[in-house]
BAZA-689129 format. One line per field, with one value per residue: residue in three letters; residue number from 0; x, y, z of N, C-alpha, C, O in turn. Coordinates in nm, 2 decimals, m for minus. Layout:
r	c(ala_...)
k	c(NUM_...)
n.px	c(X_...)
n.py	c(Y_...)
n.pz	c(Z_...)
ca.px	c(X_...)
ca.py	c(Y_...)
ca.pz	c(Z_...)
c.px	c(X_...)
c.py	c(Y_...)
c.pz	c(Z_...)
o.px	c(X_...)
o.py	c(Y_...)
o.pz	c(Z_...)
***
This chain:
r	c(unk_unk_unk_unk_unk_unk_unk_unk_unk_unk_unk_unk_unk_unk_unk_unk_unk_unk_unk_unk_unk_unk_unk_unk_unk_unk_unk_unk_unk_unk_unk_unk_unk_unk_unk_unk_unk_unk_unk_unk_unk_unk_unk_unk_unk_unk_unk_unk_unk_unk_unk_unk_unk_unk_unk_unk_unk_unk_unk_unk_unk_unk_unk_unk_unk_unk_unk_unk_unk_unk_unk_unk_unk_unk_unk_unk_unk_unk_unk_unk_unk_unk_unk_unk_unk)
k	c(0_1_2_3_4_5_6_7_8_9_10_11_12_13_14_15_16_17_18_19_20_21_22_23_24_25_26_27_28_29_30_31_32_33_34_35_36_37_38_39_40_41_42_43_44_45_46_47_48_49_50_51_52_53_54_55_56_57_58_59_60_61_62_63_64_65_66_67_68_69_70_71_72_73_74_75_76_77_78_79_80_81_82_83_84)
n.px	c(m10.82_m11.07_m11.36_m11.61_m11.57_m11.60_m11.83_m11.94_m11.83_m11.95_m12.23_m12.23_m12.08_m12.21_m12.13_m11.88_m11.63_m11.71_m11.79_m11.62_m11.39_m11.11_m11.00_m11.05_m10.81_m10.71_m10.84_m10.82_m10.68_m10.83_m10.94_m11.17_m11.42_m11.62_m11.70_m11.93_m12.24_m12.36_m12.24_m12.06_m11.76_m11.45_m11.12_m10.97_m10.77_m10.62_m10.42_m10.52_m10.64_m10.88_m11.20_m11.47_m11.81_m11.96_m12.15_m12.44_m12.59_m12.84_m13.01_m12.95_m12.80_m12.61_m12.22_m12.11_m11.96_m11.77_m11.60_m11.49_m11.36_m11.16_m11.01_m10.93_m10.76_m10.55_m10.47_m10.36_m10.21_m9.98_m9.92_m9.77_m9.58_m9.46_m9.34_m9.19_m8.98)
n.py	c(5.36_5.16_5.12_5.00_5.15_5.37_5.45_5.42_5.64_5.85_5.83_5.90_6.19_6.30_6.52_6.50_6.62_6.85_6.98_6.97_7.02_7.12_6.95_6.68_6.55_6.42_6.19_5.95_5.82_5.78_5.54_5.33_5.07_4.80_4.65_4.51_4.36_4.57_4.82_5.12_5.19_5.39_5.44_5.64_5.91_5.95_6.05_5.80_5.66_5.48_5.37_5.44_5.48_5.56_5.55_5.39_5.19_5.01_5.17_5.38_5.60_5.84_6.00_6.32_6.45_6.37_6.22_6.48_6.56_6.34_6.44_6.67_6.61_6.48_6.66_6.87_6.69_6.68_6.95_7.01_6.84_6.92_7.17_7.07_7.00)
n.pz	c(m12.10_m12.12_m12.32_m12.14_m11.90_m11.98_m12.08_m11.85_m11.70_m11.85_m11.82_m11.51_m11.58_m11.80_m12.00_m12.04_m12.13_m12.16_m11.99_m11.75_m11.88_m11.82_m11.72_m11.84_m11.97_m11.78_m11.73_m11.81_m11.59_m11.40_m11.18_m11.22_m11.09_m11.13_m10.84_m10.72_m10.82_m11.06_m10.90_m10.88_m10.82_m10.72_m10.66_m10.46_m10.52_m10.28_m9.98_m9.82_m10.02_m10.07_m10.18_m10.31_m10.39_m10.69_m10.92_m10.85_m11.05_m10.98_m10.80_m10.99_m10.86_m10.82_m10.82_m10.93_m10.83_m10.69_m10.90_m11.04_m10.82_m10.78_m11.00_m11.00_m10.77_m10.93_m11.06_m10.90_m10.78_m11.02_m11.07_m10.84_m10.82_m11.07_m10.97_m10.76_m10.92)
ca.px	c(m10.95_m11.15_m11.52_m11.69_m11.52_m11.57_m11.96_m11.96_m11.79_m12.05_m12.31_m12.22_m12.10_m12.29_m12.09_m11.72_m11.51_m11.72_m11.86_m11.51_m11.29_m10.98_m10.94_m11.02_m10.70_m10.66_m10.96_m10.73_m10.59_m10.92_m10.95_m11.31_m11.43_m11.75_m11.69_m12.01_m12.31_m12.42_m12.21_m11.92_m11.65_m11.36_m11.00_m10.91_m10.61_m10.54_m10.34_m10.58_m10.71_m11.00_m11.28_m11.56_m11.90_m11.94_m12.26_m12.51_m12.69_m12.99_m13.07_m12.99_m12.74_m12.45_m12.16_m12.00_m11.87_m11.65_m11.51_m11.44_m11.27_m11.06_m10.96_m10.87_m10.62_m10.45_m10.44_m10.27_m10.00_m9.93_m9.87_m9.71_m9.43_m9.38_m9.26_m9.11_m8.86)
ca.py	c(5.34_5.07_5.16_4.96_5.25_5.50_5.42_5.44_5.73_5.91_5.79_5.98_6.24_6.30_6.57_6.53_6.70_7.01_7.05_6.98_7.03_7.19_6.87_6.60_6.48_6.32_6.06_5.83_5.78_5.72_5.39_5.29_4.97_4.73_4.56_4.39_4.38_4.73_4.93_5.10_5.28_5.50_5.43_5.76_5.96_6.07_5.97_5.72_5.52_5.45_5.29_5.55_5.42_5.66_5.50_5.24_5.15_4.96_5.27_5.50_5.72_5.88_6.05_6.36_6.54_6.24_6.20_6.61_6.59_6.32_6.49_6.80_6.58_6.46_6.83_6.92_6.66_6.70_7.14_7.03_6.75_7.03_7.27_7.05_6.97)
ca.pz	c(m12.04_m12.16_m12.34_m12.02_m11.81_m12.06_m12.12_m11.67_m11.70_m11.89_m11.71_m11.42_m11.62_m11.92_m12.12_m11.93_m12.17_m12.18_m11.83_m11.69_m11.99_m11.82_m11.63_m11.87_m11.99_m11.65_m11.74_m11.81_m11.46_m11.29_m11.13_m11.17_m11.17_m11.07_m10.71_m10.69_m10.93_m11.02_m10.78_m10.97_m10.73_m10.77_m10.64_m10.42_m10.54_m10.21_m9.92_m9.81_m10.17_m10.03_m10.21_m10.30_m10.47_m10.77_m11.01_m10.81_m11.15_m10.93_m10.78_m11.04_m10.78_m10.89_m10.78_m11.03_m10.74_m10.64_m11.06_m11.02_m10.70_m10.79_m11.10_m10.90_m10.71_m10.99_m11.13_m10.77_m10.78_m11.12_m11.03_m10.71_m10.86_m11.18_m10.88_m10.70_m11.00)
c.px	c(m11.04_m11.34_m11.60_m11.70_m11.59_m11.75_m12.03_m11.97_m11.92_m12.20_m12.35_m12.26_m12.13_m12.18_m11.96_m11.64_m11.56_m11.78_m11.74_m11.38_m11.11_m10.89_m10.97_m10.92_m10.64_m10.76_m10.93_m10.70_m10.71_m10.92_m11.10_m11.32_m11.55_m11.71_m11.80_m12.17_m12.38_m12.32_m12.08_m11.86_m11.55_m11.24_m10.97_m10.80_m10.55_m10.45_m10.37_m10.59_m10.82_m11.14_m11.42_m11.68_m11.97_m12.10_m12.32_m12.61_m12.84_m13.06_m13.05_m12.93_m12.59_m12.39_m12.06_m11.94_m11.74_m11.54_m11.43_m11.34_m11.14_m10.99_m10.84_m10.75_m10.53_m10.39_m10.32_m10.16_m9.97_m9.85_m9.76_m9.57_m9.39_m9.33_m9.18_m8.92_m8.79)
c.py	c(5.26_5.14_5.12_5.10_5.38_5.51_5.48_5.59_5.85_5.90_5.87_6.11_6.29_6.37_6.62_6.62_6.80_7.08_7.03_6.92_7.06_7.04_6.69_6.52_6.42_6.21_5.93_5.76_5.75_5.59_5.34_5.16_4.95_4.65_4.49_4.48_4.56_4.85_4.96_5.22_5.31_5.44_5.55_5.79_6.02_5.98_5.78_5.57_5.45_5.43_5.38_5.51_5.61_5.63_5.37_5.25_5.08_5.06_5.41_5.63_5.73_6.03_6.17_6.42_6.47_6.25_6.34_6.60_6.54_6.35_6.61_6.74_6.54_6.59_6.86_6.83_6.68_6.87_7.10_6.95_6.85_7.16_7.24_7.01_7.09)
c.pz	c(m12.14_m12.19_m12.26_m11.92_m11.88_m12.04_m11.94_m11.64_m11.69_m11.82_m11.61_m11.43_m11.74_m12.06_m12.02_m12.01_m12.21_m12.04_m11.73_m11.81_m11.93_m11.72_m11.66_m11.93_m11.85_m11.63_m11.70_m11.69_m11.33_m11.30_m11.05_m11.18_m11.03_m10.97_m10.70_m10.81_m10.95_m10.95_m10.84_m10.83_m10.82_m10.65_m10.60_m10.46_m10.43_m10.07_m9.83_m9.87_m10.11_m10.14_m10.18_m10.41_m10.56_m10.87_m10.87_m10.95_m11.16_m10.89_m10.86_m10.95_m10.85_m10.83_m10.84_m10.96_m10.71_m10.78_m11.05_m10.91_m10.70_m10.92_m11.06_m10.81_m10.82_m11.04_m11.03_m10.77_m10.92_m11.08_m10.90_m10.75_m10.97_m11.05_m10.82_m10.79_m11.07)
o.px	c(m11.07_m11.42_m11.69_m11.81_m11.64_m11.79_m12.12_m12.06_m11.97_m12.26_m12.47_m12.36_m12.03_m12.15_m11.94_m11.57_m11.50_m11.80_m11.75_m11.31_m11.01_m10.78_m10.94_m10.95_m10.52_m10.76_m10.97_m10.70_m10.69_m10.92_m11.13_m11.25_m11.57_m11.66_m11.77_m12.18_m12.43_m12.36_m12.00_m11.93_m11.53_m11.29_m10.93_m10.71_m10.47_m10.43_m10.29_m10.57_m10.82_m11.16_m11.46_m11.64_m12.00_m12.16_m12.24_m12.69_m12.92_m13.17_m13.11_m12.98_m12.51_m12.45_m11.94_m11.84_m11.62_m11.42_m11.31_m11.23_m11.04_m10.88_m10.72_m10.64_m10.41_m10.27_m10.21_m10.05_m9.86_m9.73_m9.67_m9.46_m9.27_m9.25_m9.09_m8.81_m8.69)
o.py	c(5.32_5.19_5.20_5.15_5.47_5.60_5.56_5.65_5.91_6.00_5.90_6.17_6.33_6.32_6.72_6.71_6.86_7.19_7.09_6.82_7.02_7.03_6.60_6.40_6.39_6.15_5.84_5.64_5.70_5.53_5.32_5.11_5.01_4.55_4.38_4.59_4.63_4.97_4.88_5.31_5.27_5.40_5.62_5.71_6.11_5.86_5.69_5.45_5.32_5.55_5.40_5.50_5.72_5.73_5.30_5.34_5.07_5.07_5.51_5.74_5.66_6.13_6.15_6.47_6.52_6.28_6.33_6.65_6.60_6.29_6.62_6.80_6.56_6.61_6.88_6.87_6.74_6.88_7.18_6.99_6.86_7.24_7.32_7.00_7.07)
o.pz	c(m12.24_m12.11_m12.26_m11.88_m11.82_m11.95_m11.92_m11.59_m11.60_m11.79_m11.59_m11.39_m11.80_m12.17_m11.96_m11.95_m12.30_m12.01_m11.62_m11.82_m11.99_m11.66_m11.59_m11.94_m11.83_m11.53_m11.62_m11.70_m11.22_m11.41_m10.94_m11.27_m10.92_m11.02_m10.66_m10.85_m10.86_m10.95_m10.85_m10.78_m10.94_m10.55_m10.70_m10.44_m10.44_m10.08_m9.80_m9.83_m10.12_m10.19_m10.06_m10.53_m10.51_m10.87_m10.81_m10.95_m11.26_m10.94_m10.83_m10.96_m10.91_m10.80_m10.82_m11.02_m10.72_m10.77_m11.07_m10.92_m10.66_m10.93_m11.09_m10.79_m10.80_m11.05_m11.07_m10.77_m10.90_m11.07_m10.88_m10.72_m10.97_m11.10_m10.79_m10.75_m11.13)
***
């Protein structure tokens, strides 16, 4: 993850690896990035991948439920592919 990302990241959520510690080592695997000026989205981890606006930086809105949630699915396939093997 790139310091642009990382900098976004935080943004959102301010203190990630202590307010959702048990689920930051999956940071890595989020797929944020800026689609159009200001407007940073999220890359769905789920069957979809749908295109989820996470930071608007003009308005100052932000999404940490969205960064948690998709964290929580990677958690879940990661538990669900270690059982299935």
């Amino acid at each position: 993850m790139d310091d642009k990302i990382k900098n976004i990241l935080y943004k959102i959520v301010p203190s990630t690896e202590t307010e959702i510690p048990l689920l930051s080592w999956h940071l890595h695997k989020l797929d944020i990035y800026e689609k159009s000026q200001g407007e940073w989205y999220i890359k769905s981890h789920d069957s979809y991948g749908k295109e989820k606006l996470v930071f608007n930086e003009n308005k100052n809105q932000k999404a940490p439920e969205e960064i948690v949630r998709q964290l929580f699915l990677f958690e879940l396939t990661d538990i669900t592919l270690n059982i299935m093997n």
